[in-house]
C-alpha positions in Angstrom: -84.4 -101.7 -13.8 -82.6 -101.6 -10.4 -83.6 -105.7 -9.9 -82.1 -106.0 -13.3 -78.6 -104.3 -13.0 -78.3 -105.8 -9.2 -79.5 -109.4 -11.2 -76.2 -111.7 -11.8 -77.3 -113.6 -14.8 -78.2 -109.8 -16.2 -74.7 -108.6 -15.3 -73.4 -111.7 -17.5 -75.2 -110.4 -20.2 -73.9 -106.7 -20.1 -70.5 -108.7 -19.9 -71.2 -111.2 -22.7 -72.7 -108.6 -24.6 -70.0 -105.7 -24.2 -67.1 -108.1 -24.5 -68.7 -108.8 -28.1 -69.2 -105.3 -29.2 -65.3 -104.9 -28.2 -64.1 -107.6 -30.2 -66.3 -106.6 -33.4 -63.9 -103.1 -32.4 -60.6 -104.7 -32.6 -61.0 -106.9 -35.5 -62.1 -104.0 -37.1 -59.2 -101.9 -35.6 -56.9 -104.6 -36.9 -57.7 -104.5 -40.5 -57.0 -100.8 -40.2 -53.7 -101.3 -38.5 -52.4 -104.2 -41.0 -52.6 -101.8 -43.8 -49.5 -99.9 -42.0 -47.7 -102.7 -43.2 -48.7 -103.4 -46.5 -50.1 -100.3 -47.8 -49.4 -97.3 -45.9 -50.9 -94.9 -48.1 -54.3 -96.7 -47.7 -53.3 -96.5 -43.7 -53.2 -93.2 -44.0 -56.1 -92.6 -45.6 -58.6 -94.9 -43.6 -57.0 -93.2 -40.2 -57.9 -89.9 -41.7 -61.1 -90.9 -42.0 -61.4 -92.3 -38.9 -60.0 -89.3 -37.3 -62.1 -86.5 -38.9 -65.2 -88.0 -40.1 -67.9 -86.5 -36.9 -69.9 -90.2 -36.7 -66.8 -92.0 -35.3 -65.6 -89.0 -33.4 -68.8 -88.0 -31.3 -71.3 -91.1 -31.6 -69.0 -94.3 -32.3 -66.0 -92.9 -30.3 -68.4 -92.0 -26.9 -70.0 -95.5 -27.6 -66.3 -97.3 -27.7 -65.3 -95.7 -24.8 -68.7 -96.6 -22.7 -68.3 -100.4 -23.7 -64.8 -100.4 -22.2 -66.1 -98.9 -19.6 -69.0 -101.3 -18.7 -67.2 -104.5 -19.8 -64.6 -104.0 -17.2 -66.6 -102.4 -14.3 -69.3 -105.7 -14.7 -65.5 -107.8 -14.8 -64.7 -106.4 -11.5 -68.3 -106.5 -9.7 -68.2 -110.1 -11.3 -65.2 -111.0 -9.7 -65.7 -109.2 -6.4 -69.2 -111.6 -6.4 -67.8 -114.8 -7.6 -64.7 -114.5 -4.8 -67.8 -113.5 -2.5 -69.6 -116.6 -3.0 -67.1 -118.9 -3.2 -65.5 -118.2 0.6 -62.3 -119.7 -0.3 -60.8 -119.4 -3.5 -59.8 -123.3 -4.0 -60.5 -125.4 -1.3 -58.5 -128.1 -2.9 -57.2 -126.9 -6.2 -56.8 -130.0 -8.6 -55.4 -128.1 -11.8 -57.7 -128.0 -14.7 -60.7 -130.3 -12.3 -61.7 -126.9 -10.9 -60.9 -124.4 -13.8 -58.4 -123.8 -16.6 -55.5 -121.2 -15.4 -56.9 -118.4 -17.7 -60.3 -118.4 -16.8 -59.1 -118.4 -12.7 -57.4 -115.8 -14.0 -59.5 -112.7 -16.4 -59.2 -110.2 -14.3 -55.5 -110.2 -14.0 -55.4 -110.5 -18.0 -58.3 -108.3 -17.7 -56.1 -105.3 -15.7 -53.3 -105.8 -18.0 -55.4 -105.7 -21.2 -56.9 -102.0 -19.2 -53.3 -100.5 -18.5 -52.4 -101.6 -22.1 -55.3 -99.6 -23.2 -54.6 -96.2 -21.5 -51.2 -96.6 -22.6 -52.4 -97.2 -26.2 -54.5 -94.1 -25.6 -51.6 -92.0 -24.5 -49.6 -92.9 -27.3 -52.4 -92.3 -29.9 -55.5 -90.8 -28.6 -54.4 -88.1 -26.4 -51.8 -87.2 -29.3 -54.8 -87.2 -31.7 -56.7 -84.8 -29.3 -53.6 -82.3 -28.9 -53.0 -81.8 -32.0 -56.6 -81.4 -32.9 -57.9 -79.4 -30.6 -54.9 -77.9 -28.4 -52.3 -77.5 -31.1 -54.9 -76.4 -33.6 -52.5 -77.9 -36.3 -53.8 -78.0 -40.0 -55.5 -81.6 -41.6 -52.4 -83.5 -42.6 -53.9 -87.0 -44.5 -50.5 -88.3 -44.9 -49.1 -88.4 -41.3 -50.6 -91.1 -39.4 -47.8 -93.8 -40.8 -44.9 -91.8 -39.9 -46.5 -91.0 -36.3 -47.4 -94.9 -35.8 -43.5 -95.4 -36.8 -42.2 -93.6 -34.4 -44.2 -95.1 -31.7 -42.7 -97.7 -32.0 -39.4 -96.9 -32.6 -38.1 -97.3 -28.3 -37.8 -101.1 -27.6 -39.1 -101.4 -24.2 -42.7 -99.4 -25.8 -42.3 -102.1 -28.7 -41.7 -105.4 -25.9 -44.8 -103.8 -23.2 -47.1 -103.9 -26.4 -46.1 -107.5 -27.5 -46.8 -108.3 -24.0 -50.2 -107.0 -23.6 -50.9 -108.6 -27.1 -49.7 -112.2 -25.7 -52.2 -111.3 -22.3 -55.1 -110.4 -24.7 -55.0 -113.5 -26.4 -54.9 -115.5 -23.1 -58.1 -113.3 -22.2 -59.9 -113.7 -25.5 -59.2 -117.7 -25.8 -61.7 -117.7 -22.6 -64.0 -114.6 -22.4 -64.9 -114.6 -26.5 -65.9 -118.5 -26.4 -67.8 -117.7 -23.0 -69.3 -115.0 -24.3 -71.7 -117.0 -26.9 -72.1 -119.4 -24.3 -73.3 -116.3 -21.6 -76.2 -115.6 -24.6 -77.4 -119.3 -24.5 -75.7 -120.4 -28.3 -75.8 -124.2 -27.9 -76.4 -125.5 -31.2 -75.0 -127.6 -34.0 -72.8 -124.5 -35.0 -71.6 -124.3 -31.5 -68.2 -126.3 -32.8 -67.3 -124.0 -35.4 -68.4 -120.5 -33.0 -65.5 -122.5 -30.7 -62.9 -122.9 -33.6 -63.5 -119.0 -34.7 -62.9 -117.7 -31.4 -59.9 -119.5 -30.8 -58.5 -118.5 -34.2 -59.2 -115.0 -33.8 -57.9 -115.4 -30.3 -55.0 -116.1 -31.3 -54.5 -115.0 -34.8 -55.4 -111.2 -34.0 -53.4 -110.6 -31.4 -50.4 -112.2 -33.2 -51.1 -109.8 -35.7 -51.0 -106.7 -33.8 -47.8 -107.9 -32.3 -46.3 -108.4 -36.1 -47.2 -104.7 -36.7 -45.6 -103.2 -33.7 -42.3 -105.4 -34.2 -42.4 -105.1 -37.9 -42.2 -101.2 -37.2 -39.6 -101.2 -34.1 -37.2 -103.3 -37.0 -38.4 -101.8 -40.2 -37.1 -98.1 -39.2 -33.7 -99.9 -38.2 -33.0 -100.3 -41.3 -33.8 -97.0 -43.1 
């Protein structure tokens, strides 16, 4: 087990494979979300469930958490082994002839996609968790809408989340693709895997984006 952890191509694999169970996560987090937007009672009743129900809160939550875990600790050691091997970074950098910007660049979109996250957490999660369990407060089914609202409400909270949404699709367009090809999918439906990950690439984060502006400009006007 210790040859296989300190193993590179089994390192890739925890990568490929945790990177995958995360985006399963957030397009699944984002159908959730949308419904803020076009049906907020439904919002409010899937985040209810979401937030009470014990599977997600002690055996899918603990597992969420440990894949963003791993999936960014095997980024780093990746990095730290890749920079260790190469010497020097670019001996003569030729633009794309070596590597495309965003894959020279993961871990950067890599650490702001993390600090995104623990803000996201703050605003949400630790919120969640206070008013659970230190606040004690009652079950209240109808107030997730009104509390993702408000989040939203101070500009700058609404620009730093656009931003991280604009960095996670620069790090998805490059890791998702990557990661099929990490797990050895080379087939003759290796053309449309590329086309769905750079759609969802794209298309999810742009749609997390449209929720958190929608809301900052949507209270405005009430």
């Amino acid at each position: 087990m210790s040859g296989l952890i300190k193993s590179s191509i089994a390192r890739k694999v925890v990568m490929a494979l945790s990177g995958l169970f995360l985006v399963f996560f957030l397009g699944q987090h984002f159908v959730i979300n949308i419904t803020s937007v076009i049906a907020p009672d439904t919002f409010n009743s899937w985040s209810h469930f979401m937030g009470y129900n014990p599977i997600v809160q002690y055996v899918l939550q603990p597992i969420l958490i440990a894949g963003v875990i791993v999936h960014f600790v095997m980024g780093f050691v990746l990095e730290l082994q890749n920079r260790s091997a190469r010497g020097i970074k670019y001996a003569s950098y030729k633009g794309s002839a070596n590597a495309s910007w965003i894959s020279r660049n993961m871990i950067i979109s890599g650490l702001v996609v993390l600090a995104f996250i623990g803000l996201h957490m703050y605003d949400f999660w630790v919120h969640e968790m206070a008013y659970k369990y230190l606040e004690s407060n009652p079950e209240d089914p109808t107030r997730y809408y009104a509390e993702t609202v408000h989040k939203f409400e101070p500009f700058w909270r609404t620009i730093i989340y656009v931003i991280a949404f604009v960095l996670l699709s620069l790090h998805l367009l490059h890791g998702f693709a990557s990661s099929f090809q990490t797990m050895g999918v080379n087939n003759k439906y290796t053309p449309a895997i590329q086309l769905f990950t750079k759609v969802f690439a794209i298309g999810i984060p742009l749609g997390f984006a449209f929720i958190a502006v929608y809301h900052h400009f949507n209270q405005l006007t009430h």
